[in-house]
N, C-alpha and C positions, 0 to 999 in steps of 0.2 A: 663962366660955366652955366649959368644961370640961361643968357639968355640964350647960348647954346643949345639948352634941354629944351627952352621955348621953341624955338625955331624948327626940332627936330618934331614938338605936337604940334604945330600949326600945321608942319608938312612942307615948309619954305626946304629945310634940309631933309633929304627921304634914305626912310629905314627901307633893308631888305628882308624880305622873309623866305624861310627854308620851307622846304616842304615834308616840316617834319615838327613834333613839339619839341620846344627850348625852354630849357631851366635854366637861370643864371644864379650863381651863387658870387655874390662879389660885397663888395664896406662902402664905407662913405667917407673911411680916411687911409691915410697911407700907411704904413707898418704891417704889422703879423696880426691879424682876426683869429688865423683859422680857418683861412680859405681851402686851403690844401686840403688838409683832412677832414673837413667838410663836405668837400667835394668827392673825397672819396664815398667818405657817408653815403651821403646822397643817390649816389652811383650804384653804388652795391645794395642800397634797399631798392630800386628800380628794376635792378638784373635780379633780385630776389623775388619780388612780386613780377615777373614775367615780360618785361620790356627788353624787349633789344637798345641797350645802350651805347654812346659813344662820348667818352671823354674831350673835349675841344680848350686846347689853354694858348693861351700868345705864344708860349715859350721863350719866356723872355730871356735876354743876355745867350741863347743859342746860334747858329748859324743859320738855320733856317727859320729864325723868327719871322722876316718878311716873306721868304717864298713861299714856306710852308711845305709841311711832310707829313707823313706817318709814324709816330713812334713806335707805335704797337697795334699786331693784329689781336689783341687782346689773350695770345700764345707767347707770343716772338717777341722781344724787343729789336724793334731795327735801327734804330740810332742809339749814339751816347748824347749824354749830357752838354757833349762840345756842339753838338751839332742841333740838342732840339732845348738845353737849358735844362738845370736841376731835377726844377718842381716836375715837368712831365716825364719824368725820367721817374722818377719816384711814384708818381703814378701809377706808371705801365708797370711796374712789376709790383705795386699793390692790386692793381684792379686787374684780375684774374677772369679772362671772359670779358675784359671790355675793352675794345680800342682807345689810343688813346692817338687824338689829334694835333698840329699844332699851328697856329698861322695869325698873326698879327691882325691881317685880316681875316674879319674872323665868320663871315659869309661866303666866300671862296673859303675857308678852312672845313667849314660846315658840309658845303658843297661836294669837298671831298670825301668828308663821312659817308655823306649820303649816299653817294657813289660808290663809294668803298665796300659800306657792312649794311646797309640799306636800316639806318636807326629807326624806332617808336621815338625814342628821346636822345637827343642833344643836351649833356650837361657844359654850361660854360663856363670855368672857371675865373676867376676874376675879371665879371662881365660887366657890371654895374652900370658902368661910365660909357660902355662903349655900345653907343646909341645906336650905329649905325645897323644893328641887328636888331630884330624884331626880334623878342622873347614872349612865351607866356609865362612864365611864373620868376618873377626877380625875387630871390631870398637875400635879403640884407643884413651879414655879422657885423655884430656892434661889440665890442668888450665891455663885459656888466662893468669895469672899474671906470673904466673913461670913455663912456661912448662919442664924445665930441671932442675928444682931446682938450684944449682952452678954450676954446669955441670957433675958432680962426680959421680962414680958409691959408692953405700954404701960400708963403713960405713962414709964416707969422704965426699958423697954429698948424694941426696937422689934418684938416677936416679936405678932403679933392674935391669938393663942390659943396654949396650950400644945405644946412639943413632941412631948406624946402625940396629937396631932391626924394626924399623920404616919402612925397607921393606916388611915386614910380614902382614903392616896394608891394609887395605882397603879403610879405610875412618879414619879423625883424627876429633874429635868431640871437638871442644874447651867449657868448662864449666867455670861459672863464666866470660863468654863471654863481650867485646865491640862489639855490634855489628860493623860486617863488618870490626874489627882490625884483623890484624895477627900480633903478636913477632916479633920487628924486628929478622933478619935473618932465622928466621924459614923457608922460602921456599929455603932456600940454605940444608936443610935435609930432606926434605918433599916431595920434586920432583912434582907430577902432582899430590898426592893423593886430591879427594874431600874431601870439610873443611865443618866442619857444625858448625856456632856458638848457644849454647846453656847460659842462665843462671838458676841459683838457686833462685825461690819464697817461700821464707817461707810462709805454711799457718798453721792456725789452724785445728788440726784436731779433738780435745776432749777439754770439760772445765767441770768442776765438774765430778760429777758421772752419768749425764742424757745424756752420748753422748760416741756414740761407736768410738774407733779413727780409726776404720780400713775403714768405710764408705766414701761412695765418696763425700758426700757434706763437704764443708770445708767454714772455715771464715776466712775474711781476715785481716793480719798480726796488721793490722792498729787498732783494737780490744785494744792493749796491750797498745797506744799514752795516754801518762801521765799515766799510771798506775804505783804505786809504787813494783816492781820485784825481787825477788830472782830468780836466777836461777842456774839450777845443770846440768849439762851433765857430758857422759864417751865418747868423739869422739877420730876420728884420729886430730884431731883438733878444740878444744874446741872454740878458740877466733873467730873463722870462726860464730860460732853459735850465740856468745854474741853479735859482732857486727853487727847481722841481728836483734841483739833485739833492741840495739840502734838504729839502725836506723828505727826502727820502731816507736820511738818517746817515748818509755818507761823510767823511771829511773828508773836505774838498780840499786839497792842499793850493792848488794853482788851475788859474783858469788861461786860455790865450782863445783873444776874441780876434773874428774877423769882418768883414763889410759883409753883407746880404748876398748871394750868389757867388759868393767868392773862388775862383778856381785855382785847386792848391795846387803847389810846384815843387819841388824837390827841398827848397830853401825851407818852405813853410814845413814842411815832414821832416825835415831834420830838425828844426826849430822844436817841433810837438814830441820829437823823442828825448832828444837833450834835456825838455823841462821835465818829460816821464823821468828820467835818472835821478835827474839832480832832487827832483824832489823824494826818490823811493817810494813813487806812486805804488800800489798792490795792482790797480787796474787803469785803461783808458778809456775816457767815455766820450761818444762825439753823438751827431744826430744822423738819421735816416738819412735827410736832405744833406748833409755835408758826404757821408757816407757811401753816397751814388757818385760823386764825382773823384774817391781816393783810389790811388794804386793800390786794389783789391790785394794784390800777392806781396805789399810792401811789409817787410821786416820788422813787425811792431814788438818792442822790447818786453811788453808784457801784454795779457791777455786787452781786445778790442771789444768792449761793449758798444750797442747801436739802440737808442732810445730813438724809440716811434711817440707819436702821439695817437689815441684814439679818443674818439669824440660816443660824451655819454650823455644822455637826455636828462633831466630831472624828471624822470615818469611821465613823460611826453611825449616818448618814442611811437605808440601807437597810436597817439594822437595828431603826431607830426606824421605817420605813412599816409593816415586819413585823410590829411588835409592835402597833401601832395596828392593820392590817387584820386579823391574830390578834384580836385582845382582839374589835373590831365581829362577826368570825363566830362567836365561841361567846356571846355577848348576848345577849339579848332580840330578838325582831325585832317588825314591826309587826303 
């Protein structure tokens, strides 16, 4: 990987560029940062301060991961989840006004933005690694608890390239933040980059059948205190999710976990009702991301809650739009 990223600055392997600015928000290890709902972030402070934006993600485990599509005119959703993958599915109908893209490659994917909705900004979602695209601004999540995992590159720890790659970043955005902590020894690899501490809110986004999850009004987490719970997710890390339930004051009777992108089928939905019975859940609780890929009109035995995350700055939020609208005016422009 290393001498990958060499080869790509000497210029021996050649980046492409769009003609248009690129954010990249992507990690330095495999599992859940926070990419997603970062990426929303990101997105919607962009279309907020006045940029014509477009969402751009692999869409991984979809059909069209290599050809590449349009998921959304930033109105419409035009695909499912079978055809462009979870995460940009989940997207498109958070980001309200902004296209969302999808394509493995991710300069032809770009290419089609361009074409498309004619972007200011290109946001790329889990870009990091993938060189082959010219970016101006790489923001790198770290999780304040293990930013390096054991220190190992996989399969032996959980780091996708070395932590000299950490030259490439811009800015390193701690998720699941203390505020105002840094890792020990982290500024012995980190050098001068600006640090923005972020954490994860679980809110509610949907309960029963009378509420749309993609809308911007949401409730808060506190809803589920003493409520007796099942709950199902497919994450990069499922107990991340559970123990946002607990702590929300819920008992959790039973949990049923599945692999990361996971797409349910009829066996799995009867499975997650059976353990609603037998346990005398009050309610069910699943995630956003699991939630875009369920039979919407399926016969769920007791009321269906839908837990979003949303991402909060530690009083950095208009420090971080500064540095993001700084970094875009001394750029490249088109």
């Amino acid at each position: 990987m290393a001498l990958r990223a060499r080869l790509y600055e000497k210029g021996v392997l050649f980046s492409k560029t769009l003609p248009c600015r690129v954010i990249s928000i992507g990690n330095l290890v495999a599992g859940g940062t926070g990419k997603t709902p970062m990426t929303i972030h990101v997105a919607q402070i962009l279309r907020d301060l006045g940029y014509r934006v477009v969402v751009v993600s692999r869409g991984y485990g979809g059909q069209l991961e290599k050809t590449g599509g349009i998921v959304s005119d930033g109105e419409t959703i035009r695909k499912g989840p079978e055809k462009v993958g979870d995460e940009p599915c989940l997207m498109a109908g958070r980001l309200k006004g902004i296209p969302v893209v999808v394509g493995s490659r991710r300069y032809e994917a770009g290419m089609v933005a361009v074409k498309s909705f004619n972007p200011d900004v290109i946001v790329l979602d889990d870009a990091f690694q993938h060189l082959r695209l010219n970016r101006d601004l790489n923001l790198v999540l770290m999780d304040h608890r293990s930013p390096f995992g054991n220190g190992h590159i996989l399969p032996r720890g959980i780091l996708r390239e070395p932590v000299t790659a950490l030259k490439r970043a811009h800015a390193i955005l701690f998720t699941r933040s203390q505020e105002g902590e840094i890792p020990s020894r982290f500024d012995q690899v980190s050098g001068s980059l600006p640090i923005f501490h972020t954490r994860h809110i679980p809110v509610i986004r949907k309960y029963g059948k009378e509420r749309d999850p993609f809308i911007n009004e949401r409730e808060n987490i506190s809803f589920l205190k003493g409520k007796k719970v099942v709950a199902f997710a497919g994450l990069a890390n499922n107990d991340q999710f559970y123990n946002s339930l607990r702590a929300a004051g819920c008992d959790l009777l039973y949990t049923l976990s599945f692999s990361d992108h996971h797409r349910y089928d009829f066996t799995d939905l009867d499975q997650i009702v059976e353990s609603t019975k037998s346990y005398n859940a009050e309610v069910l609780v699943t995630t956003l991301k699991d939630f875009v890929k369920l039979q919407t009109e399926f016969p769920w035995p007791v009321k269906l809650i839908v837990v979003d995350v949303q991402i909060e700055f530690f009083g950095d939020t208009l420090a971080f739009q500064t540095f993001i609208t700084g970094f875009l005016a001394n750029c490249r422009t088109t």
